[in-house]
Backbone bond lengths (Angstrom), bond angles and torsions (degrees), N, CA, C in turn:
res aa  C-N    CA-C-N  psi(-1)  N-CA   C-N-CA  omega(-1)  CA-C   N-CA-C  phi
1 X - - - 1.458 - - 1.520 109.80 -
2 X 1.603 124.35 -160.71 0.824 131.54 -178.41 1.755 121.04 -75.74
3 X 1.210 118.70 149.48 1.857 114.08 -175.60 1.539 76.43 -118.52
4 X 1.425 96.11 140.85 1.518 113.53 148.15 1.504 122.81 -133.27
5 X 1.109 149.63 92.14 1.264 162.02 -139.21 2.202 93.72 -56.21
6 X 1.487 91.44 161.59 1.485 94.65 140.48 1.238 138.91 -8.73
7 X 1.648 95.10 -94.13 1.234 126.66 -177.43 1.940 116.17 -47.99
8 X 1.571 101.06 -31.89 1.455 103.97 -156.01 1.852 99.90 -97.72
9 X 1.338 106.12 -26.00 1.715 126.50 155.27 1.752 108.33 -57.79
10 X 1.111 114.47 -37.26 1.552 107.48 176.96 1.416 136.52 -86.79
11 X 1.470 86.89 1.02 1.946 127.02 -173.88 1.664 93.35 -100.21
12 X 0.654 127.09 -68.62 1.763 122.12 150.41 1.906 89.29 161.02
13 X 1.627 120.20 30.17 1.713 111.11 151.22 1.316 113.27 -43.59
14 X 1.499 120.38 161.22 1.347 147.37 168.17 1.358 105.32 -57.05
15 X 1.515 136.72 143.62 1.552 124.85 121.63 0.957 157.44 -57.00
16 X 0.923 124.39 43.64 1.911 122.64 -130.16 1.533 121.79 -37.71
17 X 1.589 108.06 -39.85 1.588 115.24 177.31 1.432 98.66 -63.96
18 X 1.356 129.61 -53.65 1.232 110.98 -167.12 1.803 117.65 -81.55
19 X 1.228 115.55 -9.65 1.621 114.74 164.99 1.615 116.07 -89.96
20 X 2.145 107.98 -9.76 1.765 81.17 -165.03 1.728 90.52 -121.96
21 X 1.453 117.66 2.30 1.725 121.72 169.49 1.420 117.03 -27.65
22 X 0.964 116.84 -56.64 1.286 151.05 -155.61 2.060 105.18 -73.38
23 X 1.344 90.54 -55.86 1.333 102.21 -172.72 2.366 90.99 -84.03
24 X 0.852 106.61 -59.85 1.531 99.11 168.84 1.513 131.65 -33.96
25 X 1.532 108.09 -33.00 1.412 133.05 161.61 1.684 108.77 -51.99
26 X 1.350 98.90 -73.69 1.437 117.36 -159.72 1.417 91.98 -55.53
27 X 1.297 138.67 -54.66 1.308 150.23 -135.45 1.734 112.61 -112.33
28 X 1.222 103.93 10.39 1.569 103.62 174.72 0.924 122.27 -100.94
29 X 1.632 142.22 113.42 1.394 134.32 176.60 1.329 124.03 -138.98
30 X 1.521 122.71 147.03 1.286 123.87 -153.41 1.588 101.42 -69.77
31 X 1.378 91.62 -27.31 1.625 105.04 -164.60 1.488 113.53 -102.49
32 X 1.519 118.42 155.96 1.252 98.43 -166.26 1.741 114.48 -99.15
33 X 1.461 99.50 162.19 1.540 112.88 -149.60 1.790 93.18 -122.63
34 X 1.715 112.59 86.43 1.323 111.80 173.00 1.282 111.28 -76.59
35 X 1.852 122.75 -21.62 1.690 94.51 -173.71 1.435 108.71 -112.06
36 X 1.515 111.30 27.49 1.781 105.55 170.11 1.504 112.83 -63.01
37 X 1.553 94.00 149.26 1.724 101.36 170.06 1.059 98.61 -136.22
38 X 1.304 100.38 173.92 1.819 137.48 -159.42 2.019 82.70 -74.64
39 X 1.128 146.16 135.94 1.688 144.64 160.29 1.382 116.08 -87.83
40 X 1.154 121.50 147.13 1.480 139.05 167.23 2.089 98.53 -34.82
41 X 1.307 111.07 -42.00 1.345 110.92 -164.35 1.854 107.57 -86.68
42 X 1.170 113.36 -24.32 1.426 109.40 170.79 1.661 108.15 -86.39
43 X 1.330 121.80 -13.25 1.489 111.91 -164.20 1.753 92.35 -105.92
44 X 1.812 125.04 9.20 0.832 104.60 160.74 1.476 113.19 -136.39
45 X 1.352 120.16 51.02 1.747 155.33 177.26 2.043 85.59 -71.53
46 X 1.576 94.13 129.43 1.437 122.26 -168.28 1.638 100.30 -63.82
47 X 1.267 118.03 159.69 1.476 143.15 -161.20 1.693 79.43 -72.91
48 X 1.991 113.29 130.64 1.336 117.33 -154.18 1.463 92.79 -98.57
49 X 1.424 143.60 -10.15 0.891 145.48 -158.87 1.490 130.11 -135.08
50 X 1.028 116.19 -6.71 1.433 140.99 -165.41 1.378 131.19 36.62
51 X 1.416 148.06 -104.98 1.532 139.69 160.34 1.547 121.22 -114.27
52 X 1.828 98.11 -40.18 1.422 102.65 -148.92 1.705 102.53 -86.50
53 X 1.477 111.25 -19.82 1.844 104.60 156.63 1.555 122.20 -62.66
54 X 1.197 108.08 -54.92 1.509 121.51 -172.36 1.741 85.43 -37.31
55 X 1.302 99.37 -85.28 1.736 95.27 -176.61 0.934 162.05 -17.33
56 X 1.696 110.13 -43.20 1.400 152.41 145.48 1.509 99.02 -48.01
57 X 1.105 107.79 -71.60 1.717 110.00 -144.07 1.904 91.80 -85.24
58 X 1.337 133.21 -12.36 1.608 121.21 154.61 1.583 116.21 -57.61
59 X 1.184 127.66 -9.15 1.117 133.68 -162.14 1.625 105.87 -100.19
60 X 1.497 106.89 -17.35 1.805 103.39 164.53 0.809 118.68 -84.80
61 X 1.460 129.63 3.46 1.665 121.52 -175.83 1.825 97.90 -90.23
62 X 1.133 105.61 74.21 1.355 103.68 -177.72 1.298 121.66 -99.49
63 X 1.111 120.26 6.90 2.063 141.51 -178.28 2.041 84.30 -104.82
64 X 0.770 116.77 -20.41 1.774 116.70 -170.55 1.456 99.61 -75.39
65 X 1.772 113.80 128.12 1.349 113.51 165.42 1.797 119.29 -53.98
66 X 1.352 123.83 -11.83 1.138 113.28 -129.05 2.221 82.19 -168.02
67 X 1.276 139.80 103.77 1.270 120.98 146.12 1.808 110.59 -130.19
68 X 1.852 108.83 120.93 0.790 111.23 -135.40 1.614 72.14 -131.53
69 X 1.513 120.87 118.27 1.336 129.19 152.77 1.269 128.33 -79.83
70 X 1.608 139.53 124.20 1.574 128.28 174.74 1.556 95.55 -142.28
71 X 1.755 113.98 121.02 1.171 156.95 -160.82 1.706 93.22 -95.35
72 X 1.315 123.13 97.55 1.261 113.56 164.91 1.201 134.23 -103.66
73 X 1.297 117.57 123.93 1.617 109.67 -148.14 1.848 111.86 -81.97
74 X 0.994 123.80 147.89 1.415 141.55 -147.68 1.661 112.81 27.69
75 X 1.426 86.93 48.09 1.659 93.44 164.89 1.615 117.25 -88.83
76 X 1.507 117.67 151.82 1.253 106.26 -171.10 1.708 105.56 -108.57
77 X 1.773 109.57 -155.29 1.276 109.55 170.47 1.865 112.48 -57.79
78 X 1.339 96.01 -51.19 1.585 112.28 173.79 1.451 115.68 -71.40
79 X 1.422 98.81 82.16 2.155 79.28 -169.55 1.476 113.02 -104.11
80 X 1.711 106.44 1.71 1.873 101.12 161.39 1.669 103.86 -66.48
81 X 1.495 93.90 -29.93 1.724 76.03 -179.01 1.329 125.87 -122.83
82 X 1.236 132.84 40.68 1.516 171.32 -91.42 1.911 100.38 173.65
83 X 1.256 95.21 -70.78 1.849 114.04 -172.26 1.586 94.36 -154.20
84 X 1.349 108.66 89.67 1.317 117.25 152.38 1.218 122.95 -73.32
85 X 1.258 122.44 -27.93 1.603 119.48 -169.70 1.833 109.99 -73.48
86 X 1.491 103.63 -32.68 1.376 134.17 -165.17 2.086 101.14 -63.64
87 X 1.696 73.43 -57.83 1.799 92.92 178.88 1.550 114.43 -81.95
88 X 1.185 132.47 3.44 1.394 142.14 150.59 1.542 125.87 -73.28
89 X 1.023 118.26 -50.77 1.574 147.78 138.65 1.114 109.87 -18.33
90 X 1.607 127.78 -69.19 1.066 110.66 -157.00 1.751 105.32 -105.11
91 X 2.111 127.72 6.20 0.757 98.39 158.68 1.340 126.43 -95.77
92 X 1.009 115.38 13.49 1.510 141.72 -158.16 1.619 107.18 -97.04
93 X 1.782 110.73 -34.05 1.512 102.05 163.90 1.594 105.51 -88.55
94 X 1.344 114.97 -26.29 1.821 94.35 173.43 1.285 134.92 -58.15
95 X 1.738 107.94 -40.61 1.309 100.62 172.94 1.599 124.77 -100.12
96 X 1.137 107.24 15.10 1.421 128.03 152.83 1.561 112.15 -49.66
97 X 1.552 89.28 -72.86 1.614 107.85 173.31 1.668 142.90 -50.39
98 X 1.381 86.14 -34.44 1.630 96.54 166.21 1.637 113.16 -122.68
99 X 1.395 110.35 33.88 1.395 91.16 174.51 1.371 116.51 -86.30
């Protein structure tokens, strides 16, 4: 899965072991599981990254014509399917823009 250091946990990143244990537990089986689904409680698991990385780390795309951050509010890990309309929007003006 995902690593997030220290440093990037104290920025307010996700843990992943300690937010997805739980759900890895519930959801592991030797045997196979054709009618599991995705739950109301994993599709609404807290924003994985928080603000103050995103921010920081837009700022290396510095060879990029163009680095353009947008913060969507009660967006989740899943945010095509979280705020699709939000995330439609905005790929829809990029490749608008540079096509």
């Amino acid at each position: 899965m995902d690593y997030e250091s220290a440093d990037s946990r104290s920025k307010g990143c996700w843990d992943p072991a300690a937010s997805l244990t739980a759900f890895y537990d519930k959801w592991t089986s030797p045997l196979a599981t054709p009618d599991f689904v995705v739950d109301d409680v994993w599709c609404g698991l807290d924003t994985p990254f928080g603000t103050v990385v995103p921010a920081e780390q837009i700022k290396l795309f510095t060879a990029s014509p163009e680095a353009k951050l947008v913060m969507i509010e009660g967006g989740a890990h899943y945010l095509n399917a979280t705020n699709p309309k939000e995330v439609n929007e905005a790929l829809l003006e990029m490749v608008t823009k540079y096509q």
